[in-house]
LOVO-815698 format. One line per 3 residues: their letters; for each residue y, x, z of C-alpha. Coordinates in steps of 0.05 Angstrom, whole numbers, padded with zeros to 5 digits. Last residue first. Layout:
A> Y/X/Z | ...
END
This chain:
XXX> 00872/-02389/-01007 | 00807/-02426/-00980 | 00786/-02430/-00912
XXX> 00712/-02431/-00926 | 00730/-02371/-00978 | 00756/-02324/-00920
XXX> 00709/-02345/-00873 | 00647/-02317/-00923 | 00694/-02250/-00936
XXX> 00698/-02242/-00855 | 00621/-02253/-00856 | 00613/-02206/-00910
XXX> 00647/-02158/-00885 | 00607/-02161/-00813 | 00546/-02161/-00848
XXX> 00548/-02099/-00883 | 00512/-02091/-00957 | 00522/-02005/-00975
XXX> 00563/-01990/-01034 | 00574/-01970/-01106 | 00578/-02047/-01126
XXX> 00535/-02047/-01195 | 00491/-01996/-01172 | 00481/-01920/-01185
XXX> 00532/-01890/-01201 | 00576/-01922/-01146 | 00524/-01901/-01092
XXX> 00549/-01821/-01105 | 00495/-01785/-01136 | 00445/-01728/-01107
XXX> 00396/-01768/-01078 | 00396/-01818/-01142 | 00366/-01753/-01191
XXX> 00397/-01710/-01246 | 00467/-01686/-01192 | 00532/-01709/-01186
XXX> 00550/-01694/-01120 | 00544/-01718/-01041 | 00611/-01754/-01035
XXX> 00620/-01768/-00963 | 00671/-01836/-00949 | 00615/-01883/-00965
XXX> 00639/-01959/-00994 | 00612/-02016/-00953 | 00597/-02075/-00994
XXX> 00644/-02141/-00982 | 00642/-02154/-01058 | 00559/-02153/-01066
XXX> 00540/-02200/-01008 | 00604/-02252/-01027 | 00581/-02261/-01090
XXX> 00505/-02265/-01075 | 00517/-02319/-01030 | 00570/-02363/-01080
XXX> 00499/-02356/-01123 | 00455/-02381/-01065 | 00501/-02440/-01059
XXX> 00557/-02438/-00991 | 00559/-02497/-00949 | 00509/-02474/-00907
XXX> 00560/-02429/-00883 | 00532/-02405/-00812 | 00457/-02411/-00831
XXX> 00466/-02394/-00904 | 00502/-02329/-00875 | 00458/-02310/-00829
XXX> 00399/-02316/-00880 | 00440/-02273/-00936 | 00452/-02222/-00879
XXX> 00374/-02218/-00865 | 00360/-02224/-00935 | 00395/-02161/-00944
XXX> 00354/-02117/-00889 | 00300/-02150/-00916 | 00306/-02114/-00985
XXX> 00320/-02049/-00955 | 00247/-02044/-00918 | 00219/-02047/-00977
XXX> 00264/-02001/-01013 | 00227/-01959/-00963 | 00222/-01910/-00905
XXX> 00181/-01939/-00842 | 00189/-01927/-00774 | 00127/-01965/-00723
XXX> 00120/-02026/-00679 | 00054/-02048/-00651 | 00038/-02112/-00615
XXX> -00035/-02104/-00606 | -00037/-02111/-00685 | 00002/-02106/-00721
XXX> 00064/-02079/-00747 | 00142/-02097/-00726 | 00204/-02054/-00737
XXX> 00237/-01981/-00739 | 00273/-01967/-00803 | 00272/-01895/-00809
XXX> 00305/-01897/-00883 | 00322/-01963/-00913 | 00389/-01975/-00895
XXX> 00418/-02020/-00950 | 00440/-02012/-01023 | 00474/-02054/-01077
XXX> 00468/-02094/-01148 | 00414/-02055/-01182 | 00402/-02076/-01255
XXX> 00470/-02053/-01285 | 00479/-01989/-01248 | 00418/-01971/-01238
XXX> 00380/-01951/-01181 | 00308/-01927/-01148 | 00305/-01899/-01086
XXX> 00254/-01833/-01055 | 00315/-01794/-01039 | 00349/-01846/-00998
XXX> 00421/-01855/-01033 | 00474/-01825/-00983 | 00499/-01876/-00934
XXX> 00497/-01813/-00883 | 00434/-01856/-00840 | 00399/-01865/-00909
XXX> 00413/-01918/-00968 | 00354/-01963/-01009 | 00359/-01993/-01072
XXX> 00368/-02066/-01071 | 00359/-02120/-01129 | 00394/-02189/-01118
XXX> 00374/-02255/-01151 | 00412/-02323/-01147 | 00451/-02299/-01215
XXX> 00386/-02293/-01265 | 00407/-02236/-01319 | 00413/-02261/-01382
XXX> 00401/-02202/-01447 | 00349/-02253/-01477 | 00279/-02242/-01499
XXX> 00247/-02249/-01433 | 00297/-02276/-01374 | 00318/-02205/-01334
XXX> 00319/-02208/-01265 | 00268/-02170/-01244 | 00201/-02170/-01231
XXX> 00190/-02117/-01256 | 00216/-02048/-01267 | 00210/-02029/-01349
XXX> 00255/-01964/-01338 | 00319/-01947/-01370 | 00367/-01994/-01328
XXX> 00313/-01984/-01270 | 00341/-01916/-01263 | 00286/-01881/-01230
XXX> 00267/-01845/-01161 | 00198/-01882/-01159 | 00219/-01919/-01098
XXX> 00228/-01994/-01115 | 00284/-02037/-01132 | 00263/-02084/-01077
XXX> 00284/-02155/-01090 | 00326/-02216/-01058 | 00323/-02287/-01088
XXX> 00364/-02336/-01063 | 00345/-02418/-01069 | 00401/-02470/-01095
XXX> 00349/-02514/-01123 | 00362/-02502/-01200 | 00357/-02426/-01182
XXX> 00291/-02428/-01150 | 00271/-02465/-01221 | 00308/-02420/-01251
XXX> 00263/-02359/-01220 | 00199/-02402/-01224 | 00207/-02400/-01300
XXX> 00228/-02337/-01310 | 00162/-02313/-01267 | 00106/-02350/-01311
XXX> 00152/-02318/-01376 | 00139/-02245/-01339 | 00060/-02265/-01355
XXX> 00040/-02197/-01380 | 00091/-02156/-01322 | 00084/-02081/-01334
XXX> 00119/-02033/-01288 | 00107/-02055/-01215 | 00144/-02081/-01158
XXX> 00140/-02098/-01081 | 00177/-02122/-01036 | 00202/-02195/-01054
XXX> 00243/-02233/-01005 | 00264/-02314/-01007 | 00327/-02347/-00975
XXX> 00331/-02411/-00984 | 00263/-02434/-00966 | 00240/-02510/-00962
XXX> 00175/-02525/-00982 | 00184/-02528/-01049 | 00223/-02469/-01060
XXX> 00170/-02424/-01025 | 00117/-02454/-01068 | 00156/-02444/-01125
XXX> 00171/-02378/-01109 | 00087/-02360/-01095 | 00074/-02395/-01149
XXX> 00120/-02351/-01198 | 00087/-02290/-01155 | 00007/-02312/-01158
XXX> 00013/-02323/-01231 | 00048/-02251/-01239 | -00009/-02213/-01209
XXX> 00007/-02172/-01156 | -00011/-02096/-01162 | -00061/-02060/-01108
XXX> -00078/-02064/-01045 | -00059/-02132/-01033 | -00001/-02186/-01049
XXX> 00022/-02251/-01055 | 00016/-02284/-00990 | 00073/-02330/-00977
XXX> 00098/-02321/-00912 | 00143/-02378/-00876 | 00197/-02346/-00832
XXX> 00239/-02396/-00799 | 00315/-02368/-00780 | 00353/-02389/-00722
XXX> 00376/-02310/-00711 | 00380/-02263/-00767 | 00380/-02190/-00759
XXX> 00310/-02176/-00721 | 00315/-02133/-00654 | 00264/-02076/-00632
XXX> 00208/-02075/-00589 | 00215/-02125/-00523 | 00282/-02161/-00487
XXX> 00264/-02226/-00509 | 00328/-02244/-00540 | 00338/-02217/-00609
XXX> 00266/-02239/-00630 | 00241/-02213/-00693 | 00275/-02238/-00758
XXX> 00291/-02198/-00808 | 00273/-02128/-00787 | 00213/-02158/-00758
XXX> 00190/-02204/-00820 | 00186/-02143/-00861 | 00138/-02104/-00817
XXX> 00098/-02154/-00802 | 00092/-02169/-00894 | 00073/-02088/-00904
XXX> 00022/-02097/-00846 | -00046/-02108/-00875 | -00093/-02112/-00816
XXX> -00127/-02178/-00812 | -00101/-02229/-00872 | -00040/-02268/-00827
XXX> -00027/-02325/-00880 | -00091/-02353/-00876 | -00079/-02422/-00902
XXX> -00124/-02424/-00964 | -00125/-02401/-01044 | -00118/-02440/-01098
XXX> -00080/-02500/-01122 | -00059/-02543/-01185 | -00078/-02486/-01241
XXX> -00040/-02501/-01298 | -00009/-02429/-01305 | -00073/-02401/-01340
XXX> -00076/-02326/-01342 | -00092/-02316/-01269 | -00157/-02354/-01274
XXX> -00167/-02386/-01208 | -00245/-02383/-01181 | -00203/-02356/-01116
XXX> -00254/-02294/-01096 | -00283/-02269/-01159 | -00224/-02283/-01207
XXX> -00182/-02240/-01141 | -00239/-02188/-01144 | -00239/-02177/-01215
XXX> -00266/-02109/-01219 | -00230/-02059/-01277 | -00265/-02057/-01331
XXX> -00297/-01991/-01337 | -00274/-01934/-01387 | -00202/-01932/-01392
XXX> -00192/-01948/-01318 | -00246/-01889/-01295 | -00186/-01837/-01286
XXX> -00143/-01900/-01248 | -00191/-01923/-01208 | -00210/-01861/-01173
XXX> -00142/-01838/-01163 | -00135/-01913/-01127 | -00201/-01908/-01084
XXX> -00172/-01841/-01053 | -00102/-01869/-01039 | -00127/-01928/-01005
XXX> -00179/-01888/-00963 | -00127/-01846/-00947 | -00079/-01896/-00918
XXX> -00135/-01937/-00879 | -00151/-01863/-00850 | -00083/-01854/-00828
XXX> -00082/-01933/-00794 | -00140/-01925/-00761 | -00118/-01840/-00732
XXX> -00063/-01876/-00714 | 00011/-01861/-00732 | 00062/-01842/-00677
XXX> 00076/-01773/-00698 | 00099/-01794/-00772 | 00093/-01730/-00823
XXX> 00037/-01766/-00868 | 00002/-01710/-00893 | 00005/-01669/-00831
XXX> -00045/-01726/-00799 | -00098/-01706/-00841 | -00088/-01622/-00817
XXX> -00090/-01656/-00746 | -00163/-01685/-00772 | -00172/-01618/-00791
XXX> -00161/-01578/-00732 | -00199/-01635/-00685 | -00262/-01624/-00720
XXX> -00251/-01542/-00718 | -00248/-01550/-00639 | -00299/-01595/-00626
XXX> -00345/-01548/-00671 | -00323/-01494/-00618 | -00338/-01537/-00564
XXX> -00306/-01568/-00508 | -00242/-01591/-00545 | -00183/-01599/-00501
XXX> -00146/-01660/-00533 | -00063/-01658/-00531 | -00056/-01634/-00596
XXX> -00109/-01708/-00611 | -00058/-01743/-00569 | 00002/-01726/-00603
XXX> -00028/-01744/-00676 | -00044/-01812/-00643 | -00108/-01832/-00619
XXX> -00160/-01898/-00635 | -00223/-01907/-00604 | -00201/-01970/-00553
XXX> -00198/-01902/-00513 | -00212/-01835/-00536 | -00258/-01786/-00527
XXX> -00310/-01820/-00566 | -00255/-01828/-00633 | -00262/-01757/-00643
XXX> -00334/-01764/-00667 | -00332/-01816/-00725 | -00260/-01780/-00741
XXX> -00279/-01714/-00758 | -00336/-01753/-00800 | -00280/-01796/-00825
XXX> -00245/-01734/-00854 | -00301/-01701/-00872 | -00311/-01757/-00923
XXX> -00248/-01763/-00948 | -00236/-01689/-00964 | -00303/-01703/-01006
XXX> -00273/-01750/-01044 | -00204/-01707/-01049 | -00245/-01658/-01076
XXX> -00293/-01685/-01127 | -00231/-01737/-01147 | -00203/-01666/-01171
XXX> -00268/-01644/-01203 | -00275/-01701/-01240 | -00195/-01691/-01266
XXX> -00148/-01730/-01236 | -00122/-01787/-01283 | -00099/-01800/-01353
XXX> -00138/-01797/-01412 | -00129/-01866/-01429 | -00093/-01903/-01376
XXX> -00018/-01902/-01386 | -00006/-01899/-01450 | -00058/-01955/-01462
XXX> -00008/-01995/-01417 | 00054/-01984/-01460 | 00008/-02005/-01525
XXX> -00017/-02066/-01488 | 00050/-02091/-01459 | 00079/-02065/-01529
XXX> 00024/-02116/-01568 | 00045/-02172/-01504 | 00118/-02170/-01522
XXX> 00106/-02168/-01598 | 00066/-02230/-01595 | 00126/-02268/-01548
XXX> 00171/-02250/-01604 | 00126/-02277/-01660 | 00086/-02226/-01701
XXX> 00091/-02216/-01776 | 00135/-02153/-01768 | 00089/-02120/-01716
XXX> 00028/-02114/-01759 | -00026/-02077/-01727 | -00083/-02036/-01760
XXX> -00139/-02040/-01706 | -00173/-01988/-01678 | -00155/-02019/-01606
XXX> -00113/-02091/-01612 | -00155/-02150/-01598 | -00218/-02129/-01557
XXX> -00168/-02080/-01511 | -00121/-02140/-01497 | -00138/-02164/-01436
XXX> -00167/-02083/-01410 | -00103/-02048/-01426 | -00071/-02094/-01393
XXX> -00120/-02104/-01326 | -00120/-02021/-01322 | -00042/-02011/-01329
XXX> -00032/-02075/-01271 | -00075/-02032/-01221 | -00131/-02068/-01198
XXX> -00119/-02125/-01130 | -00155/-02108/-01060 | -00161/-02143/-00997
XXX> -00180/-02218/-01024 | -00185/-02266/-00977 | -00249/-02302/-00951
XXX> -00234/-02362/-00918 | -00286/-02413/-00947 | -00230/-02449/-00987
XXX> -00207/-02392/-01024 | -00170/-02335/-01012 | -00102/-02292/-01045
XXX> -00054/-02356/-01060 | -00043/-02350/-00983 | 00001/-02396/-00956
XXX> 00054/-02420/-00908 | 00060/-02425/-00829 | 00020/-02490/-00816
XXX> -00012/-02497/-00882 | -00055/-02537/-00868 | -00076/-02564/-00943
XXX> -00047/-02553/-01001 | -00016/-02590/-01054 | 00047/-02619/-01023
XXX> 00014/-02682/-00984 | 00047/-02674/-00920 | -00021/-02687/-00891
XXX> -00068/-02639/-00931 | -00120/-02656/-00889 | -00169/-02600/-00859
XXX> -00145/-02625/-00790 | -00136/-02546/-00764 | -00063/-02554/-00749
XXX> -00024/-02625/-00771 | 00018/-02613/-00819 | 00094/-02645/-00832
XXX> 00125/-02597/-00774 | 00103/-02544/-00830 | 00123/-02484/-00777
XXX> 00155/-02422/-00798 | 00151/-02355/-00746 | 00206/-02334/-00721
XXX> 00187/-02343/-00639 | 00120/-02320/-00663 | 00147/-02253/-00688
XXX> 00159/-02209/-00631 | 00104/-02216/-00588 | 00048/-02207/-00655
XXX> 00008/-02267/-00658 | 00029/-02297/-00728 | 00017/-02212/-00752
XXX> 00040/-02225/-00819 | 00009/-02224/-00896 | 00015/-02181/-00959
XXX> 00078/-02204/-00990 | 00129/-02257/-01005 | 00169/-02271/-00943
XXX> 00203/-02342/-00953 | 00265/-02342/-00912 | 00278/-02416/-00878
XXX> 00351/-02429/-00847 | 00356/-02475/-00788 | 00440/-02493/-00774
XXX> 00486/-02451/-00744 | 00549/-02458/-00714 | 00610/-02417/-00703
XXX> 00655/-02408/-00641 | 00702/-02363/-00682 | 00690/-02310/-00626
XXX> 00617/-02313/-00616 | 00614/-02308/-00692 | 00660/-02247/-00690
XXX> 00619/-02222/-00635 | 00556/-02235/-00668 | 00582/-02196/-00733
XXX> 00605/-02134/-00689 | 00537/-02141/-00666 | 00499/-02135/-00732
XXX> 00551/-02079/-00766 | 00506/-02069/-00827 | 00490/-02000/-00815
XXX> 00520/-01925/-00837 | 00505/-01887/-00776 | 00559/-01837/-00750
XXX> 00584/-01887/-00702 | 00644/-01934/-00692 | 00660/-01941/-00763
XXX> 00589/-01942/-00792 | 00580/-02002/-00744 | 00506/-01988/-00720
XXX> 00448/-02049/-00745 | 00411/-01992/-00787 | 00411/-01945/-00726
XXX> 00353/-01994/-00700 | 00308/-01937/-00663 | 00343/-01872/-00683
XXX> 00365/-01861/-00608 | 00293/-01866/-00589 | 00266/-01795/-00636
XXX> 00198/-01810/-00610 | 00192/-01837/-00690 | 00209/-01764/-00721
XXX> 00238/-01779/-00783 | 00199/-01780/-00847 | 00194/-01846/-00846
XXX> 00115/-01871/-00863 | 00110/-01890/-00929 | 00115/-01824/-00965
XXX> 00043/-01804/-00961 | 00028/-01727/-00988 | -00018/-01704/-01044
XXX> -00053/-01634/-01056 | -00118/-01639/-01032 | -00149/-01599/-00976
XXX> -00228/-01591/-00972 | -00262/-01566/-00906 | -00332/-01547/-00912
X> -00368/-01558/-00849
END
């Protein structure tokens, strides 16, 4: 068998060894009491303990690619539309859409199929407005504003797709890498049981043959791409197949439309906001497991002794599924807010990000309509190592054609164990507003239960509306925007300058954000008692 290597490596998986127990939760330590710069969690409790606080329920909307509703940790947080009755096919509470016990999926349609895979934004741009703008001779200064937005949409994404792309005998290789990877893998998985093995299990496999022997030294050689022990040979394989199918994509995006599976799947155009409803209730979408992992490090269970610990307690999750493989389409975002909004979230989380944004004016207007109903809005900056100040990042909260910035939104870059910048972050010192661990962050992923470390600006975001969740629960008193305040003026400042190098790993935090420092719960609960009690 011919053994093909490509030259690419996965950065989703932390790059710290998961057996490594001691690491497990490090971003709840007290930076001043251990070497780990976290959000002080159980300092927090015992200050709350000690003030004799109460809470009240506090929903967080989850934007994203689904959750695990039967995973051990998460169904004690999950959100549940007491106004529904399960499984009636009646839309009893009357709000548009029907059973949605723990939120909605605007990626599905009636007869439960869901969509598992969106087009790269670049390819759909290019694509709207190819039959309007290529070859022709384009006059900018006759255009209205929102025409000259949507011509440099088109122009930015033509940029990105013509000509670019692996070479054919590039997607050759890592096509055929591909394939003897899950023919390694179609006879591995008989020594195993439930067929599934770790990258520890398969070094631990004595093969019998010599062809035994070459199959398992490449499917090790597969794991070495993603540098995380505890990954499954499922999962690594669902990784590569994702990667593989996007570098395809992208070198055929300038010459075949790209599929419209969502269109396909919903009926819903994504260009017309008028739309009523679309989609269905199945908020869990089999294996996807960006939105599991999210909801843990908010809000899995504190008190049943399993896995790992959420931040917030007496919170509601309610997911709102937004995304797939792929880039989110800015219909299904604004409705996915207002949806969120409507039903009772203050607190709502967006992972995930992308670089053009055609119907951005879809997203404004959810974002004041959050804002006119007291709802939070907490973003990933994103992990493309870029200041976002310089860089179209989007969402984000910037209204179109205006230099406003929405004040119930916060963007977060993500910090390591040192409170150094994570390597992979994005910042900016205007746009970005703080960091928070997002390095090794150990929390839920389906299915069986599963937990696994993941690096991310993902996994930072959360780690904020966490703390902005506790604190709407203990001060419910306090607006989103009085929030926000208080998040980004009780920061943690680093002590350990790390330089002033070209890229975020080798800056100080207060060149890259607008606070310089690291969220902490335990200041911002003593800064959140300070303004209930007044001067």
């Amino acid at each position: 068998m011919k053994i093909i290597y490509p030259f690419f490596l996965f950065i989703c998986f932390s790059s710290l060894a998961h057996g490594q127990a001691q690491l497990r939760g490090w971003h709840l330590s007290d930076p001043v009491k251990t070497s780990y710069y976290g959000i002080s969690l159980k300092e927090t409790y015992d200050l709350i303990n000690e003030k004799k606080l109460k809470s009240v329920p506090v929903i967080v909307a989850i934007l994203d690619d689904g959750i695990d509703t039967s995973h051990e940790d998460l169904q004690s947080a999950l959100w549940i539309n007491s106004k529904e009755i399960a499984g009636n096919g009646v839309d009893d509470d009357k709000n548009g859409f029907v059973d949605d016990l723990h939120g909605w999926n605007f990626l599905g349609n009636a007869a439960g199929v869901n969509v598992g895979s969106n087009s790269s934004e670049w390819i759909r741009v290019y694509w709207r407005y190819k039959a309007m703008y290529e070859g022709k001779t384009v006059d900018t200064t006759s255009m209205s504003r929102a025409q000259k937005f949507e011509y440099a949409q088109w122009v930015k994404s033509r940029a990105g797709v013509v000509g670019k792309g692996m070479k054919q005998s590039e997607l050759d290789n890592i096509q055929q890498y591909l394939r003897n990877a899950l023919y390694c893998d179609s006879l591995l998985r008989k020594h195993f049981p439930s067929a599934e093995y770790t990258q520890k299990q398969l070094e631990d496999f004595k093969p019998a043959t010599s062809h035994e022997k070459e199959v398992r030294k490449f499917f090790l050689e597969v794991f070495a791409q993603f540098d995380a022990p505890d990954i499954s040979n499922r999962l690594a394989l669902d990784e590569l197949t994702t990667y593989v199918v996007g570098q395809v994509r992208v070198a055929s995006g300038d010459k075949v439309p790209p599929e419209d599976n969502r269109r396909d799947i919903t009926s819903d155009d994504e260009t017309l906001w008028d739309t009523k409803t679309y989609g269905n209730n199945d908020v869990s979408n089999g294996e996807l497991m960006h939105g599991s992992h999210l909801a843990g490090i908010i809000a899995a269970s504190r008190k049943n002794g399993i896995g790992m610990q959420g931040i917030a307690e007496n919170v509601q999750v309610m997911m709102v599924r937004t995304s797939a493989e792929g880039d989110e389409y800015d219909k299904d975002i604004a409705k996915g807010i207002r949806y969120a909004v409507d039903n009772g979230a203050k607190v709502i989380n967006m992972s995930f990000g992308k670089s053009l944004s055609p119907d951005k004016t879809f997203i404004d207007d959810a974002v004041k309509y959050a804002l006119q109903k007291d709802v939070l809005i907490v973003q990933a900056a994103g992990n493309s190592r870029r200041d976002i100040d310089g860089f179209d990042n989007y969402p984000n909260p910037r209204y179109l054609f205006t230099d406003s910035l929405a004040p119930n939104w916060i963007t977060v870059g993500a910090s390591d164990t040192l409170g150094h910048p994570a390597s992979f972050s994005n910042y900016g010192k205007n746009l970005v507003d703080l960091f928070a661990p997002g390095v090794a962050i150990y929390s839920t992923i389906p299915k069986e239960n599963k937990y696994m470390a993941w690096d991310g600006t993902s996994m930072a975001a959360p780690v904020v509306s966490g703390i902005a969740a506790m604190l709407r629960s203990y001060f419910p008193q306090l607006s989103a925007v009085e929030i926000k305040s208080i998040l980004l003026e009780s920061v943690t400042l680093p002590k350990s300058p790390v330089g002033k190098g070209a890229n975020a790993a080798e800056k100080n935090l207060d060149q890259l954000s607008k606070t310089g420092g690291i969220v902490n719960a335990l200041a911002a609960f003593q800064a959140a008692l300070k303004r209930r009690s007044g001067p």
